[in-house]
Every structure is written in C-alpha cells, then in structure tokens.
N, C-alpha and C positions, 0 to 999 in steps of 0.2 A: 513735163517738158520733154521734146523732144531730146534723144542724144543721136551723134554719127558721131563716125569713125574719121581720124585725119591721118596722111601723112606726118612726122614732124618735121619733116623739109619743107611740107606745103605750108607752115602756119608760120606769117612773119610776125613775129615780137614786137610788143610796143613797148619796151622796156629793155634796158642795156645791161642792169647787172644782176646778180642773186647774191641774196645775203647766204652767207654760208651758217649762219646760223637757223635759218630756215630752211635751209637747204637737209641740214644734220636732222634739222626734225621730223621733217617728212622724210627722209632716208630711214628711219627709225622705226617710225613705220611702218612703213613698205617690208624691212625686213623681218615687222613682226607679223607677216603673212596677216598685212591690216588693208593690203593694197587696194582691193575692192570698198574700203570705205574712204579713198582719195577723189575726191570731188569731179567729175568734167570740169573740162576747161573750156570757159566760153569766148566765142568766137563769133564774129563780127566779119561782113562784109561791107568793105570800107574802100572806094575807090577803085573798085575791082578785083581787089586782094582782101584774102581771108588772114585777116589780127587777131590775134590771142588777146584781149582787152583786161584780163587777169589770169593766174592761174602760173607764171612762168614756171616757175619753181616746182610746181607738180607736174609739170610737160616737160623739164630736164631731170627729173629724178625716173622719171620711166623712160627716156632718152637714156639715159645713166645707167640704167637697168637690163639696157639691151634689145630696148620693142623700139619699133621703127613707126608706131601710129599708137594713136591714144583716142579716149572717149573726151567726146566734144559736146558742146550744146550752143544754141543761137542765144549771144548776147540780146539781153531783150530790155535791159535797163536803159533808159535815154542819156546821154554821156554828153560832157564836151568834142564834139568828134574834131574840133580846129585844135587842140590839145592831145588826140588819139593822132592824128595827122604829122605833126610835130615831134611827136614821139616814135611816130616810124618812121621819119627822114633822119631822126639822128641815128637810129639804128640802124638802116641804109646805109650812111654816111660812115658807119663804124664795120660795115659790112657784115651786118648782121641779119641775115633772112631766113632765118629755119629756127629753128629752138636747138638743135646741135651746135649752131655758132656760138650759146648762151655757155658751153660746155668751158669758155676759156675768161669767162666773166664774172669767176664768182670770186665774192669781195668778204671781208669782215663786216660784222655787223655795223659797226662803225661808218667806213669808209660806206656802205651801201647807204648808210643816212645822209653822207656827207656829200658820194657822187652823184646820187640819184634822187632821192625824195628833194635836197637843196637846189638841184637843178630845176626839176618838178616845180618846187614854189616861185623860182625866180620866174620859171617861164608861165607860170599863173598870172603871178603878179604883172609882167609885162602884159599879156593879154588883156587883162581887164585894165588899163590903164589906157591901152590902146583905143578899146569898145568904149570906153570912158571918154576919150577925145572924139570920138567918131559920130560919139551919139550928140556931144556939146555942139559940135561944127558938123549940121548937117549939110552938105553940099546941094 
C-alpha cells in the first residue's frame, strides 16, 4: 500500500476523544524505540477534507512526541461514510480540526466507552432506523 506523509493540522479527526489507556500504551512504545513498528494512519478523502478514519491515538502520540507530520496511507476499506460524516461535524462543532486539538481530549478508559463508543452506537442505531423508515415509505 501506498504510504505519504501529512501535516497533523491538515488531518481532521473523526473522533473526539482518546482513551488514555491506549494512549499509555502506545506511548510505551514509542519510548521503547518501537516507533517505527506504529502503523500509518489511514486517511480518507471525504468531502474535500482529508479524515483520519482510524488511527487517533497514534497521530497524537507522535503529535505528543514533537513531529509535526506523520506516515499516512489511503483508506481503502468501504465504510459508512454518512456515519464518518457525523463524526466530523461533531468534531467541528467541538472544534476540533487537526490531531493537536485531540491533545486536550484524552479521557479514562471508562469515560472514552461511555462518551464516545455510547454515542457512536446511539448515532448507529438512529441511522439505521432512519434507512429503515426510508426504505418502508418510499416516496
């Protein structure tokens, strides 16, 4: 697969928090001079803007670390993108547009289940309840 190189101000997030218990472990990591076995972070052209579609947490640990760009790769798995969409307006909305904004979001492992993945499934569930009426009453 292809890899580039990104700004971490040019990559918006589709995700609002980091668990800091994943956070501590790729920091762990990284400082056992493992960095080069840290994945790219794949990324997605989406509406004109370049999303990180996974990966936060390893694009704020080298944010963290003091590089200002990271190794990338084109998302290439088919995704819900009305769901990827929704996830970067709440980000937006929270003013979050770079992977440095993630710098003041990192949660307990807990709370990252309770703010983020619970939001995640409510806003699933609505969705497919939606397509669900949508598809019943087709106009």
């Amino acid at each position: 697969m292809t890899t580039f190189r990104m700004n971490l101000e040019d990559i918006q997030p589709s995700q609002l928090y980091i668990s800091r218990k994943k956070l501590d472990r790729i920091l762990k990591a990284f400082d056992k001079d493992e960095a080069h076995k840290i994945p790219p972070v794949p990324i997605k052209k989406l509406d004109g803007e370049m999303i990180s579609t996974d990966g936060h947490t390893r694009a704020l640990v080298w944010c963290l670390k003091g590089h200002s760009d990271i190794l990338c790769e084109w998302e290439d798995v088919e995704m819900d993108w009305e769901e990827y969409r929704i996830c970067v307006q709440w980000c937006k909305e929270a003013d979050i547009r770079g992977i440095p904004d993630l710098r003041d979001r990192i949660v307990s492992a807990e709370d990252y289940e309770n703010l983020w993945h619970d939001r995640c499934r409510a806003m699933h569930q609505e969705l497919e309840q939606e397509r669900t009426q949508s598809s019943a009453n087709p106009e």
